[in-house]
Backbone as CSV, one residue per row, in Angstrom:
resi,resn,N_x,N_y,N_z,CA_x,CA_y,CA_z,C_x,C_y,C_z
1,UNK,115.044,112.561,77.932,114.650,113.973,77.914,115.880,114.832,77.606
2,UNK,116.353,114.829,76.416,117.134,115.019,76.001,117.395,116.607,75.138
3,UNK,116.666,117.289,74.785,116.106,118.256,73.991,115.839,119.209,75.041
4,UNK,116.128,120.670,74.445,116.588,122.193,75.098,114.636,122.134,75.188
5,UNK,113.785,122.195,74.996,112.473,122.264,75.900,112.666,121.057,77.073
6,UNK,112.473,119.690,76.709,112.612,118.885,77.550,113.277,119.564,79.037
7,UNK,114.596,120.141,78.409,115.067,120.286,79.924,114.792,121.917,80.708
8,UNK,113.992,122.510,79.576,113.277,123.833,80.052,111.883,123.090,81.252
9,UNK,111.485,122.217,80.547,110.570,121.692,81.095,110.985,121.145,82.639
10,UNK,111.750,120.422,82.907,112.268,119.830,84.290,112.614,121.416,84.922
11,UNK,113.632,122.200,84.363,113.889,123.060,85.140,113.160,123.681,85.437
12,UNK,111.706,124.331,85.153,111.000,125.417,85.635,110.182,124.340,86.430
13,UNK,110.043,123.400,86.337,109.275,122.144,87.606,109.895,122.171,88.765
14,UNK,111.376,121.712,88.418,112.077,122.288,89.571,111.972,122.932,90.764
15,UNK,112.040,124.185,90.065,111.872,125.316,90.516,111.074,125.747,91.309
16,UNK,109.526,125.382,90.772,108.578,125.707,91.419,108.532,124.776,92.508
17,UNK,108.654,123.422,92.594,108.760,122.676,93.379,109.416,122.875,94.717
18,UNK,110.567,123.482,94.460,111.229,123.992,95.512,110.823,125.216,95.989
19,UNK,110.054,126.234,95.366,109.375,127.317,95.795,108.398,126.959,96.585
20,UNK,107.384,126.186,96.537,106.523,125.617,97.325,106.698,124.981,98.447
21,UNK,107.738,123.953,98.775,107.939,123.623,99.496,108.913,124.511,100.475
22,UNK,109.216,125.440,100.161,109.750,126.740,101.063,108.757,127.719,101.116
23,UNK,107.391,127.869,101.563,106.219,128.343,101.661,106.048,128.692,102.643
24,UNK,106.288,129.707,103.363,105.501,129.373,104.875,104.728,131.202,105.255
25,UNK,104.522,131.379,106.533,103.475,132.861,106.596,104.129,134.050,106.908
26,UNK,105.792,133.800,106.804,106.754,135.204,106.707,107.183,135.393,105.142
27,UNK,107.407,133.997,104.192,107.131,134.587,102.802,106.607,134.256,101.562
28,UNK,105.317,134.348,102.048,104.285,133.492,100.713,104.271,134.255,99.895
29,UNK,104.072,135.549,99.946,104.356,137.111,98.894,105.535,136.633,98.269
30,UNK,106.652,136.199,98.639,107.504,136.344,97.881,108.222,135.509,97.213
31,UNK,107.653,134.415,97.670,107.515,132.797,97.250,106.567,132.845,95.902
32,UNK,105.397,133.213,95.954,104.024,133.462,95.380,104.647,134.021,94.030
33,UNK,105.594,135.245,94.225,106.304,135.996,93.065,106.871,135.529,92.502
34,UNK,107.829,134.502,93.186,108.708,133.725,92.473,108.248,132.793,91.511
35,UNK,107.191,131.481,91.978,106.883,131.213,91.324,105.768,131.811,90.234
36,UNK,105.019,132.668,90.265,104.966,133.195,88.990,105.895,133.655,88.261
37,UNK,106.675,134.084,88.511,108.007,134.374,87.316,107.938,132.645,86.233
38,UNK,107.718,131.874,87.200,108.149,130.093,86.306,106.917,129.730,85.444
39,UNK,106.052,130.045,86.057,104.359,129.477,85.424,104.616,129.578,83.872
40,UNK,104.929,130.297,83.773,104.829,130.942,82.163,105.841,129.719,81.059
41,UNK,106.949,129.871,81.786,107.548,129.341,81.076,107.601,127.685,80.794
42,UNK,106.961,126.889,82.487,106.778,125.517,82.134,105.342,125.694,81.532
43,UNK,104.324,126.353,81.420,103.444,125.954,80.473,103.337,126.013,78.968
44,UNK,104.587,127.276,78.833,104.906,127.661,77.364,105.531,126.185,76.522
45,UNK,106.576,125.737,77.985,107.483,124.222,76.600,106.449,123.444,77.024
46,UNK,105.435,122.979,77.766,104.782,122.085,77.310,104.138,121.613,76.532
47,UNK,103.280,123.002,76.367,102.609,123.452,75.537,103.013,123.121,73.929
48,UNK,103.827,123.657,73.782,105.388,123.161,72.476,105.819,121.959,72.671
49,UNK,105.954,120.952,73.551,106.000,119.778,73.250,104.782,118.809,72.741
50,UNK,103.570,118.851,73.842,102.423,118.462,73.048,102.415,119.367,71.851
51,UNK,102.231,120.434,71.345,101.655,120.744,70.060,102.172,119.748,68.720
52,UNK,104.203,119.901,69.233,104.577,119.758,68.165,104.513,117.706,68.120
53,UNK,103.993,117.012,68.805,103.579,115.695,68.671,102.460,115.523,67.799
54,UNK,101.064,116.551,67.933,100.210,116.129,67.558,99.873,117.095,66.351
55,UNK,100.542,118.070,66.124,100.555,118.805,65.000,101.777,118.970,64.104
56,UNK,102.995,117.910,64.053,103.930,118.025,63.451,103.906,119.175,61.695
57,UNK,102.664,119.462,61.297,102.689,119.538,60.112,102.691,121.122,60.297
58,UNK,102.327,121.584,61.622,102.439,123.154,62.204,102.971,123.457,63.142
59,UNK,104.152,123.822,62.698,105.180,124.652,63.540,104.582,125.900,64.177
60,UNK,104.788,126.302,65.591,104.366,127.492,66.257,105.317,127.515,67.165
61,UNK,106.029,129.250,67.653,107.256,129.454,68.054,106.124,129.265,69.678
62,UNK,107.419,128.909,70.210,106.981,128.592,71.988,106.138,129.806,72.658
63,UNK,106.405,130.774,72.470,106.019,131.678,72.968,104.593,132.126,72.475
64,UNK,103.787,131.721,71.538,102.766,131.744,71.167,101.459,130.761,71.139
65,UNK,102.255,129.066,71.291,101.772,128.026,70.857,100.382,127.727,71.666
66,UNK,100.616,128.461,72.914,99.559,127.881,74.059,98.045,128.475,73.815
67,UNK,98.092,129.051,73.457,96.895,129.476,72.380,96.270,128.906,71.721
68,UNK,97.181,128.044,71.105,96.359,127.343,70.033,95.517,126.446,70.422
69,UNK,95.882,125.969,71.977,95.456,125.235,72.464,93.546,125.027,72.883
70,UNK,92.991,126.131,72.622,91.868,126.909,73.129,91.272,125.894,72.137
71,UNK,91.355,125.279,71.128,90.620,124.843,70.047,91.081,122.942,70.309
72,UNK,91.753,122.529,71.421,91.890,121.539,71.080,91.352,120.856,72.707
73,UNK,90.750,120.073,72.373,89.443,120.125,73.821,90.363,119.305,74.885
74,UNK,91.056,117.903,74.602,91.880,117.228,75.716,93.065,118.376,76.254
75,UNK,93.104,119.158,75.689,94.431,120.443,76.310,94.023,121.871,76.350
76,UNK,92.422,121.856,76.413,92.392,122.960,76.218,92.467,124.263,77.987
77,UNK,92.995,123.057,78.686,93.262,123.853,79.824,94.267,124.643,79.860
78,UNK,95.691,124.082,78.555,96.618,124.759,78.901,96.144,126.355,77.964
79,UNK,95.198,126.516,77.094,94.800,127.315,76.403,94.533,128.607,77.489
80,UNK,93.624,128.218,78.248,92.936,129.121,79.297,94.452,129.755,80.205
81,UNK,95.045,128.824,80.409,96.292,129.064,81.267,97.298,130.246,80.524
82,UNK,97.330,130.051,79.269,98.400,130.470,78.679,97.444,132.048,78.530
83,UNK,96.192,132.292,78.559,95.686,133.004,78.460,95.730,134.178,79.610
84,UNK,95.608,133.436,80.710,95.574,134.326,82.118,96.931,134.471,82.451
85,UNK,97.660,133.820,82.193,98.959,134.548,82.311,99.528,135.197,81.590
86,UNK,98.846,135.195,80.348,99.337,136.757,79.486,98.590,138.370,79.699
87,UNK,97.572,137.810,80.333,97.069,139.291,81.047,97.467,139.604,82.601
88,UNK,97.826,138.161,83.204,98.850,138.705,84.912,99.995,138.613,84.946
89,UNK,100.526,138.095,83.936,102.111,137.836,84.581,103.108,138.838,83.656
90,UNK,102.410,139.002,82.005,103.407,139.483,80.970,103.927,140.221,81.410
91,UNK,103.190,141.632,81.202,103.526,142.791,81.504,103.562,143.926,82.433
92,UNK,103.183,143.098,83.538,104.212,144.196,85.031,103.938,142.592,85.745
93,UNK,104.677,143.110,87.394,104.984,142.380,88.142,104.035,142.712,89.436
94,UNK,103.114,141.240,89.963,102.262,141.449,90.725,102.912,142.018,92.048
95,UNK,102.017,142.871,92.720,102.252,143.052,93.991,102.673,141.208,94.962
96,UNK,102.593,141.673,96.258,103.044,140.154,96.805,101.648,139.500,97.136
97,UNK,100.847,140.547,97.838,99.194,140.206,98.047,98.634,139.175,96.807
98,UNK,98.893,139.908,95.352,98.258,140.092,94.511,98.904,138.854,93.930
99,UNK,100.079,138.397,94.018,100.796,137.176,93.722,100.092,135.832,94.081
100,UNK,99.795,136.179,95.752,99.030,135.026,96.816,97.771,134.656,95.839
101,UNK,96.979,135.314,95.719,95.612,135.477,95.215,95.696,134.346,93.731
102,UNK,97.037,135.431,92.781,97.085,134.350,91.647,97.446,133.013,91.675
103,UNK,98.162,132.669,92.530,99.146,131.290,93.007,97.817,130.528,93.168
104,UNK,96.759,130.838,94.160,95.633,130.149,94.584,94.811,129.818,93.575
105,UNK,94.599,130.608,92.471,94.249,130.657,91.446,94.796,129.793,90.266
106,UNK,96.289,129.694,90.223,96.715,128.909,89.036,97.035,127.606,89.678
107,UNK,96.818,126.835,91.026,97.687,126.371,91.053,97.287,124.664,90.560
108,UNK,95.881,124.907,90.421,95.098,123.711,89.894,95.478,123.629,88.066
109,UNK,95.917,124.294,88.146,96.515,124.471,86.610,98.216,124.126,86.090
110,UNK,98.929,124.116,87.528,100.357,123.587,87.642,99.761,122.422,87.680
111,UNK,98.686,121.606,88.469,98.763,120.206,88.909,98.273,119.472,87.721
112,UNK,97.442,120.300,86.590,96.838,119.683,85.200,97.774,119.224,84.371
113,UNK,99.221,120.374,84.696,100.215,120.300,83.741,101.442,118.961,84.337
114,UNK,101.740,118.866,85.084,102.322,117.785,85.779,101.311,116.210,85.329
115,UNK,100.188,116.569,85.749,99.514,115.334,85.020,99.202,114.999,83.813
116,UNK,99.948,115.438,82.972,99.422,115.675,81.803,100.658,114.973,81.156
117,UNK,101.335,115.304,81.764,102.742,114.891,81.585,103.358,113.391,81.579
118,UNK,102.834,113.309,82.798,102.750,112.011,83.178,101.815,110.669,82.588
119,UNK,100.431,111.290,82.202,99.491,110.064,81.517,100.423,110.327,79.940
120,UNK,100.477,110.814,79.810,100.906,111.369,77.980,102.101,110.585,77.461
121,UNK,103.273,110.968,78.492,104.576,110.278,77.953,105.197,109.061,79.255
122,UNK,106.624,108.549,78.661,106.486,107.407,79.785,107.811,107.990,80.555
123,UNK,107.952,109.246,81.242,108.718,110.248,81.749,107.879,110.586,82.597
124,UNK,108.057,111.351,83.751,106.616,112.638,84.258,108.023,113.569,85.398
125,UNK,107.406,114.615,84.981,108.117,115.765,85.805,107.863,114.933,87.149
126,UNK,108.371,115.677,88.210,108.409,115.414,89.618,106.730,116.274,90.373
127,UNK,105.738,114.624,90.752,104.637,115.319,91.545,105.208,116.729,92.464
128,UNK,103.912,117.281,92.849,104.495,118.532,93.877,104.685,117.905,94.788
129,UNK,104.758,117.412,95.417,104.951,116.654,97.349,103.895,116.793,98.103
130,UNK,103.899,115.560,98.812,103.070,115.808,99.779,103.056,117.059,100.678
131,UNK,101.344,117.580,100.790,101.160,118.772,101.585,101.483,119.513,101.106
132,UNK,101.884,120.536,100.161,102.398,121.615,99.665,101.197,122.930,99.225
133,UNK,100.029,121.774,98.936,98.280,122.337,99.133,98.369,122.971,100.088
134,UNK,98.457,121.876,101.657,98.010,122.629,102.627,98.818,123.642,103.348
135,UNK,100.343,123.554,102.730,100.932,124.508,103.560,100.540,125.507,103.008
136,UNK,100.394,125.681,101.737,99.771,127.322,101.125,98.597,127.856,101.946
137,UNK,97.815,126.705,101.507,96.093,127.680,102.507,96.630,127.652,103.615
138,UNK,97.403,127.340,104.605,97.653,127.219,106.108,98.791,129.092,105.632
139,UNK,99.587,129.109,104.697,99.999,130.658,104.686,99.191,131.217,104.331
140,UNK,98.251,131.462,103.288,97.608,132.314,102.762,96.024,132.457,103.535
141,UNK,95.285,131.462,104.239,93.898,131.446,104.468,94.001,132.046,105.894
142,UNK,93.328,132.999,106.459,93.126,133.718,107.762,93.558,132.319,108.892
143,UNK,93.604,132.409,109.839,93.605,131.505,111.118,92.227,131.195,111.437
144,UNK,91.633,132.599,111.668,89.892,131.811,111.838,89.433,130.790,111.189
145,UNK,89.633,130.767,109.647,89.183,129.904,108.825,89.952,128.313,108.930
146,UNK,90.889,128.040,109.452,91.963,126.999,109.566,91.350,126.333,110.441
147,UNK,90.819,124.826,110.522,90.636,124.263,111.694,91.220,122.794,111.386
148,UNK,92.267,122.226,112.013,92.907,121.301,111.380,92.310,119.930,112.444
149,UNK,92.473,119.053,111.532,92.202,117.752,112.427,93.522,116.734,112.788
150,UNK,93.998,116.476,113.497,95.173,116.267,114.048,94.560,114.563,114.558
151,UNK,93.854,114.155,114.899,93.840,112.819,115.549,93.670,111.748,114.021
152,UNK,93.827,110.768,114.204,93.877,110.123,112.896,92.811,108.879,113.662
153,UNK,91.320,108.725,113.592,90.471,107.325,113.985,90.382,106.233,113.125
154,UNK,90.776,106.324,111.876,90.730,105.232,111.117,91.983,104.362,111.265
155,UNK,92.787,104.266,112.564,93.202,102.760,112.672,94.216,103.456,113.850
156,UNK,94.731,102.086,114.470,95.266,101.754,115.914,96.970,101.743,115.437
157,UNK,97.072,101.440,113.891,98.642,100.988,113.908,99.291,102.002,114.389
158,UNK,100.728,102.198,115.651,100.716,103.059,115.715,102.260,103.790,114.723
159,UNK,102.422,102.557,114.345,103.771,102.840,112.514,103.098,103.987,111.668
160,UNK,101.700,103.435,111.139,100.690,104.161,110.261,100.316,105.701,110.552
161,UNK,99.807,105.885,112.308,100.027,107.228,112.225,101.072,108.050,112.542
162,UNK,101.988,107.427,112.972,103.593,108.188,112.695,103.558,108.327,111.316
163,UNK,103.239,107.638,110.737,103.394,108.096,109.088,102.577,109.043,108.348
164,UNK,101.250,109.252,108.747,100.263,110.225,108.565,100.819,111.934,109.524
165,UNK,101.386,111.126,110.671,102.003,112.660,111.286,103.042,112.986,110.449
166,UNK,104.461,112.641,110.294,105.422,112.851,109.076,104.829,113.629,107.806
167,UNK,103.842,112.375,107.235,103.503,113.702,106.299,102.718,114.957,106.119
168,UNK,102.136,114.831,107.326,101.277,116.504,108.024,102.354,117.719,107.823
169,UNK,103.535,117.213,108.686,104.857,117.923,109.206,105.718,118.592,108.430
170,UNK,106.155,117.007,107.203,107.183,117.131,106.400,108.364,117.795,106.743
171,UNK,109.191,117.396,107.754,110.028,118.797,108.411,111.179,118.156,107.037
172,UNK,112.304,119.106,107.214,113.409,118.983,106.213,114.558,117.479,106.034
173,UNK,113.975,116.952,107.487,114.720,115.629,107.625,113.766,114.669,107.462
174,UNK,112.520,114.616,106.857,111.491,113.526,107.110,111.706,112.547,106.434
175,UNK,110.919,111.679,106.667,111.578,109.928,106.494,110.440,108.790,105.993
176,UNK,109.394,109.886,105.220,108.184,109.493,105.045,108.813,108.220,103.526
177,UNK,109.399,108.521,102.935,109.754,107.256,101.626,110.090,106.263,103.087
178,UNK,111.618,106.292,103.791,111.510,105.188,104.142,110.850,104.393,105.035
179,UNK,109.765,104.845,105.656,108.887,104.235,106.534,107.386,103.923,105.552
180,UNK,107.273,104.323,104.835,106.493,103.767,103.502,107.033,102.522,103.389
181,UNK,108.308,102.314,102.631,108.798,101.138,102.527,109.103,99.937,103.010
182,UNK,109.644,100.677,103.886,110.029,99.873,105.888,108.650,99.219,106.016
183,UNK,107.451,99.544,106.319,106.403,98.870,106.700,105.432,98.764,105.870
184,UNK,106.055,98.257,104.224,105.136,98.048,103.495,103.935,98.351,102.593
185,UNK,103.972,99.844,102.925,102.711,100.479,102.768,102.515,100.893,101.170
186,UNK,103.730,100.855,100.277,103.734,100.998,99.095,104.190,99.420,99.115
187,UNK,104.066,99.617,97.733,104.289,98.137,96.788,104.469,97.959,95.630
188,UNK,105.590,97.790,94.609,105.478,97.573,93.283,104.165,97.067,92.935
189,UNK,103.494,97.093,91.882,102.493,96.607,91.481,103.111,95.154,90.661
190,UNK,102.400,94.182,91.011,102.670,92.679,90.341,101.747,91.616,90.775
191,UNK,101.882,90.661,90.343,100.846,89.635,91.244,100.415,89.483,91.906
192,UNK,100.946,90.135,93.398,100.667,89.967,94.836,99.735,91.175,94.443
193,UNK,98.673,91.954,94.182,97.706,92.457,94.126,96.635,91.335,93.972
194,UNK,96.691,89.910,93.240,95.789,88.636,93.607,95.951,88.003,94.459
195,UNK,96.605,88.417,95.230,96.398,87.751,96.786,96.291,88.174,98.058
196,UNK,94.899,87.915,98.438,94.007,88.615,99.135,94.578,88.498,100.402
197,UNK,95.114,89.297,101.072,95.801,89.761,102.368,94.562,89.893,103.462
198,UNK,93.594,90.271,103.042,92.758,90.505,104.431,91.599,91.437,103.921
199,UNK,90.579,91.063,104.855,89.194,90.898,104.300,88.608,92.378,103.841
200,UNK,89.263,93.380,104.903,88.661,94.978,104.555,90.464,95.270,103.871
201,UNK,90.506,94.910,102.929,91.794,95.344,102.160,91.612,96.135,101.124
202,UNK,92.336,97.641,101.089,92.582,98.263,100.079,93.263,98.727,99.294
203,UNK,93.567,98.497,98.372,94.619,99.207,96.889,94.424,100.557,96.751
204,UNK,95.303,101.704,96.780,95.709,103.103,96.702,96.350,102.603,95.830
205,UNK,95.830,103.638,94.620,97.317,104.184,93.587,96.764,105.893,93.740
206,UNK,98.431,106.451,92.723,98.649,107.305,92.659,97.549,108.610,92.076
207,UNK,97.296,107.791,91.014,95.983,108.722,90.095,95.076,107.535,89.543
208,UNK,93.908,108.007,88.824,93.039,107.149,87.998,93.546,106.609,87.280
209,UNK,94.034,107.140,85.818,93.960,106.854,84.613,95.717,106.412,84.245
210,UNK,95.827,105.818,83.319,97.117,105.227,83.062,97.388,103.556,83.201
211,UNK,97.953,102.794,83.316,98.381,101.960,83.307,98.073,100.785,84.748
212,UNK,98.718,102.303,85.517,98.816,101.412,86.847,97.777,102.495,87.880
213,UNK,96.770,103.001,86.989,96.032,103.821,87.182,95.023,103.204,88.375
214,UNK,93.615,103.350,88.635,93.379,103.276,89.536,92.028,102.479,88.704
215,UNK,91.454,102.723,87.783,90.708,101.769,86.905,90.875,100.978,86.058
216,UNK,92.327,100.893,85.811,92.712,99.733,85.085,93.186,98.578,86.665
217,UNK,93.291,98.957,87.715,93.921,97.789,88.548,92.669,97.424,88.908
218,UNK,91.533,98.477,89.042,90.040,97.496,89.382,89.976,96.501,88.333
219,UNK,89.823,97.279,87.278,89.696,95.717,85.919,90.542,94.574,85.953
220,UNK,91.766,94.902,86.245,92.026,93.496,86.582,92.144,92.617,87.843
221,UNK,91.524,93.452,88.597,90.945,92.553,90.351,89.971,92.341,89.117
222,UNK,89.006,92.598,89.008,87.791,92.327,88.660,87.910,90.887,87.795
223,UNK,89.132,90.946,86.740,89.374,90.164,86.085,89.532,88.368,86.830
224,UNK,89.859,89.187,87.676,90.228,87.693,88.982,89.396,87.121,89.334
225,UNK,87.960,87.582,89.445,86.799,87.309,89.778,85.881,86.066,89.019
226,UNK,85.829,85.136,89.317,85.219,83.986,88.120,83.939,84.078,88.123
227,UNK,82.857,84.870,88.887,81.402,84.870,89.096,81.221,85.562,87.286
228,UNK,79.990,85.363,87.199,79.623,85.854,85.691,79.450,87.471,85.597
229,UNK,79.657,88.461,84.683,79.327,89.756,84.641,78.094,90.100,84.445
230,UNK,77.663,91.088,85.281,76.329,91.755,84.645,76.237,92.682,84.316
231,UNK,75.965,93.318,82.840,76.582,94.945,82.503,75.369,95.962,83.069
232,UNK,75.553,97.069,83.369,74.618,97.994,83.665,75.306,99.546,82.821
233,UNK,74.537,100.041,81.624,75.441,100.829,81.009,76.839,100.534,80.809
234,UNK,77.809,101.285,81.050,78.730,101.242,80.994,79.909,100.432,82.042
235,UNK,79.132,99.970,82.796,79.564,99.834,84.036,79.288,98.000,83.981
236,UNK,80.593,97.335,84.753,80.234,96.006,84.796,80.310,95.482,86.120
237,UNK,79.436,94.702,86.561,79.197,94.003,88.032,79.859,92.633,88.182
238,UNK,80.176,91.885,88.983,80.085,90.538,89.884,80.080,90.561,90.675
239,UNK,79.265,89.272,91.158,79.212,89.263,92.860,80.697,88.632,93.602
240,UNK,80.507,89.215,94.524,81.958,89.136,95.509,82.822,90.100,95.249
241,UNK,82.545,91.460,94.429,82.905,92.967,93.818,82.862,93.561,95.151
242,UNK,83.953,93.918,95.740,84.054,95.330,96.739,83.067,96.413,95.914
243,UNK,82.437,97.025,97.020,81.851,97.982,96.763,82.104,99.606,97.368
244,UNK,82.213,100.413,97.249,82.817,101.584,97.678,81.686,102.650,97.379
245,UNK,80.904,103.385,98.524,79.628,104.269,98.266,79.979,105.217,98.239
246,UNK,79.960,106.285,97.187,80.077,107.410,97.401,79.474,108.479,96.843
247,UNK,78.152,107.911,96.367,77.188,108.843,95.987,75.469,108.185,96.204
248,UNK,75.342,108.239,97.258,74.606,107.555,98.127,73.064,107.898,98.693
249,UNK,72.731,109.609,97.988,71.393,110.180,98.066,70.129,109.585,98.306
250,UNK,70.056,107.961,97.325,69.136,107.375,96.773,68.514,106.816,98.409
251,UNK,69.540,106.505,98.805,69.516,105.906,100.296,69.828,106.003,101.646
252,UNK,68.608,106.469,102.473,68.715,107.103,103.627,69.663,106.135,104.809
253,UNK,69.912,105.144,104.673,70.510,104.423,105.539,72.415,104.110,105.186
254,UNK,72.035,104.518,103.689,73.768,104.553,103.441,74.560,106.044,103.812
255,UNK,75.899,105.502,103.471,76.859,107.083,103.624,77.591,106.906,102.904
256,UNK,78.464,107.569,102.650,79.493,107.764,101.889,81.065,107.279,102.314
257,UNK,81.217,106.164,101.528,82.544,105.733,101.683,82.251,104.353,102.821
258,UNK,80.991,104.199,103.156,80.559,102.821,103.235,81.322,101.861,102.298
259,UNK,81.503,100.543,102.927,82.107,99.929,102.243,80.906,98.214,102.221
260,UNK,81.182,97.396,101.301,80.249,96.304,101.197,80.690,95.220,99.951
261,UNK,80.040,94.640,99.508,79.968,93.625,98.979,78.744,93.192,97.599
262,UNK,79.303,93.220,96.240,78.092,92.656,95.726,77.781,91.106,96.318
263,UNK,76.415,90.763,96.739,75.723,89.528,97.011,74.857,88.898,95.785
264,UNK,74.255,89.961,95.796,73.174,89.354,94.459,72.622,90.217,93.663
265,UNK,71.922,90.017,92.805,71.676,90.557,92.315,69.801,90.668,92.043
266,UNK,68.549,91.796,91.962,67.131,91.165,91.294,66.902,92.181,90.317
């Protein structure tokens, strides 16, 4: 990443990154301000980096390019983006209220652009961090509306929920990488994904799509599987297939996020 966008690009990530994670309910106004001052500009070089990949034959100066985007359907989010921030951010400077409001507003649009980044090239800016969602709505959303759940019932380890508390917390000394590591809980991806550790066992990745995405590692569990396939649309079956419910209407006795087993099939 070598090139004066490239490193426009890291720096206004940066930036915001560290704006967020200094968030709290004495200065979200002014946090909120700050990072809008950045929005603009990491969506502008991105914007200019994808264009000029997939349109080499049309040059467009940075400051205009995101526009063009409105016409090109896999990016056309940054189109909309580049749009609303030329009617809130150009030309005056939001109040701090009025900052909060937009932040809440764009910020599903910082997280498009970070991912975008990341499936696209074999680089990716720096994710936002854990919790940085919830510390915003925890500054910006009333107290009435806040009702947090603090006990963790899905398991006894008590390593695991020290680690779920850590990253609730995130205080400035937290230690959430090395107790990830320390007890295993991440894992390079390699072979040892075919060897079955234990019977309710599950694989977390980071996002869906990509490589080490979250449907390419089913396909190749799946691949592991020697029972025969049965296609249904788009979709392919075997028995001894973990099953994971999560759209479950059809059936009054299931729920969501039930877990099971293909057996058979009629």
């Amino acid at each position: 990443m070598g090139s004066l966008t490239d490193r426009e690009i890291i720096k206004a990530s940066d930036a915001i990154d560290k704006a967020l994670a200094s968030i709290n309910k004495n200065n979200r106004g002014e946090v909120s301000v700050r990072i809008l001052s950045l929005v603009r500009n990491l969506n502008d070089n991105i914007a200019e980096k994808i264009w000029c990949d997939i349109h080499p034959e049309k040059p467009c100066s940075v400051n205009k390019v995101g526009k063009e985007f409105i016409n090109e359907p896999s990016y056309r989010f940054i189109g909309r983006f580049y749009n609303y921030l030329g009617k809130s951010v150009s030309h005056f400077t939001p109040t701090e209220d009025g900052a909060e409001r937009l932040m809440l507003k764009y910020y599903q649009y910082v997280l498009q652009l970070k991912e975008v980044m990341k499936s696209r090239y074999t680089y990716q800016i720096e994710a936002i961090g854990f919790g940085n969602w919830f510390n915003i709505c925890r500054a910006v959303i009333p107290e009435r509306c806040i009702s947090e759940l603090k006990t963790a019932y899905r398991t006894s380890d008590l390593e695991l929920k020290k680690l779920w508390d850590d990253v609730r917390k995130m205080n400035e000394d937290n230690v959430v990488l090395e107790e990830t590591v320390r007890n295993d809980y991440s894992h390079v991806i390699d072979e040892d994904i075919f060897q079955k550790r234990a019977e309710d066992e599950i694989i977390l990745c980071l996002n869906y799509n990509g490589l080490y995405g979250l449907n390419n590692i089913n396909k190749l569990l799946q691949l592991n599987n020697p029972n025969p396939t049965v296609t249904l649309g788009i979709w392919q079956f075997k028995i001894g297939d973990p099953i994971l419910f999560n759209d479950s209407g059809r059936f009054e006795l299931l729920y969501n996020n039930l877990k099971g087993n293909h057996s058979r099939y009629s």
